[in-house]
C-alpha positions in Angstrom: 16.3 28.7 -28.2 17.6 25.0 -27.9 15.7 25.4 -24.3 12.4 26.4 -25.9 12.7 23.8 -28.7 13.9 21.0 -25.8 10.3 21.8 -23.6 8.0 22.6 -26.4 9.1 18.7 -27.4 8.8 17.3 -24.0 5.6 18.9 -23.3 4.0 17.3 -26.5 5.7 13.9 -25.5 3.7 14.4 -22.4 0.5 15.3 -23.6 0.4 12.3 -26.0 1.6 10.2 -23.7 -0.4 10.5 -20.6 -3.8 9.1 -21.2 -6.9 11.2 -20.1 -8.4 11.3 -16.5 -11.9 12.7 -17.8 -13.1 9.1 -18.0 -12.9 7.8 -14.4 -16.0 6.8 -12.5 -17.7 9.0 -9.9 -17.5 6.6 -6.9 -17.9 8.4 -3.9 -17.4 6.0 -2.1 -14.1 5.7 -3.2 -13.1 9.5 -1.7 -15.2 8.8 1.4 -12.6 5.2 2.4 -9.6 7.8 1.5 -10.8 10.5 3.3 -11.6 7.7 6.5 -7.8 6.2 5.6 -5.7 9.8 5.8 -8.0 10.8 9.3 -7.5 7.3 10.6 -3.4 7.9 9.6 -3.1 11.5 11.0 -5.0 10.7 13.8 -2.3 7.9 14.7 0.2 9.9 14.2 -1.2 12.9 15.9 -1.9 10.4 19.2 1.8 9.1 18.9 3.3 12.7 19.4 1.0 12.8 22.4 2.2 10.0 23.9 5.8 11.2 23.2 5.3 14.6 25.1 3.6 12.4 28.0 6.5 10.6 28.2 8.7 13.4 27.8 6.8 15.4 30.4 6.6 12.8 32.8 10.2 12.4 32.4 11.0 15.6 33.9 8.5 15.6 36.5 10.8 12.8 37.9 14.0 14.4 36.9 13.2 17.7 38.5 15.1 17.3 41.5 13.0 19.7 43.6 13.5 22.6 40.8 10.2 24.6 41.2 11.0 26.2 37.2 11.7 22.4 35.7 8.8 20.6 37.9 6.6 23.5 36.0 7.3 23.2 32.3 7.2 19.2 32.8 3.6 20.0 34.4 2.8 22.2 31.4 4.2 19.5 29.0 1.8 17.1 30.5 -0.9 19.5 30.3 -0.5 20.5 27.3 -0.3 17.2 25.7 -3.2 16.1 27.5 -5.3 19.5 25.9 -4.1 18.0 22.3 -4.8 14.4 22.5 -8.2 15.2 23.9 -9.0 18.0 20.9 -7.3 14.9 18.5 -9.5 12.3 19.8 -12.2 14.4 19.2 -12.3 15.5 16.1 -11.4 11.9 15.3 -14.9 11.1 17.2 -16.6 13.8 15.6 -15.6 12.8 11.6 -16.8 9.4 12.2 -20.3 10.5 14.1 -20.3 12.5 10.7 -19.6 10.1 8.5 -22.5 7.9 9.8 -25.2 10.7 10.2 -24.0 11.5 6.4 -24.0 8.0 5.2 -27.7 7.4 6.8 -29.3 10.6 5.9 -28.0 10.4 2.2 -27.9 6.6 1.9 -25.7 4.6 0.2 -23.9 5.7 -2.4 -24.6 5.2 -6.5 -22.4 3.4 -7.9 -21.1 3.1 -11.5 -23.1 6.0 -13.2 
């Protein structure tokens, strides 16, 4: 009971306390620099990992010592990264293109209503 009482008075702290989100303005422009800011961030981070498994593929190509079973997984790593920097890049490519065919089809957009 002491539970109930405790949450039921936290909840209505809460619910007086936070102030309303109802009133915000519908700037779309706003979303569409935050949508451009996480895919710029993930795509950076995406190409990053890529470059990792180059370097760790490329790594074992040299350390392979003439082992046919290492010198393949190191050519798979390569390959493989390769495959998912390209299909990164892409996509990257093909937001922005997008974005632009979007943005000039729709125009700019309102502001402040």
């Amino acid at each position: 009971m002491k539970k109930l009482i405790y949450l039921s008075s936290l909840l209505l702290t809460m619910l007086i306390a936070v102030t309303p989100v109802y009133a915000a303005s519908a700037d779309v422009t706003k979303i569409q620099t935050f949508i451009e800011s996480i895919t710029g961030i993930l795509t950076t981070l995406a190409s990053a990992v890529a470059i990792g498994f180059f370097v760790w593929g490329g790594f074992g190509y040299i350390t392979s010592s003439g082992n046919p079973e290492h010198l393949d997984r190191s050519k798979k790593t390569l390959l493989y990264s390769a495959i998912g920097l390209a299909i990164v890049l892409g996509a990257f490519m093909l937001s922005n293109i997008v974005t632009q065919v979007a943005t000039s089809a729709f125009g700019a957009a309102p502001t402040g209503q």
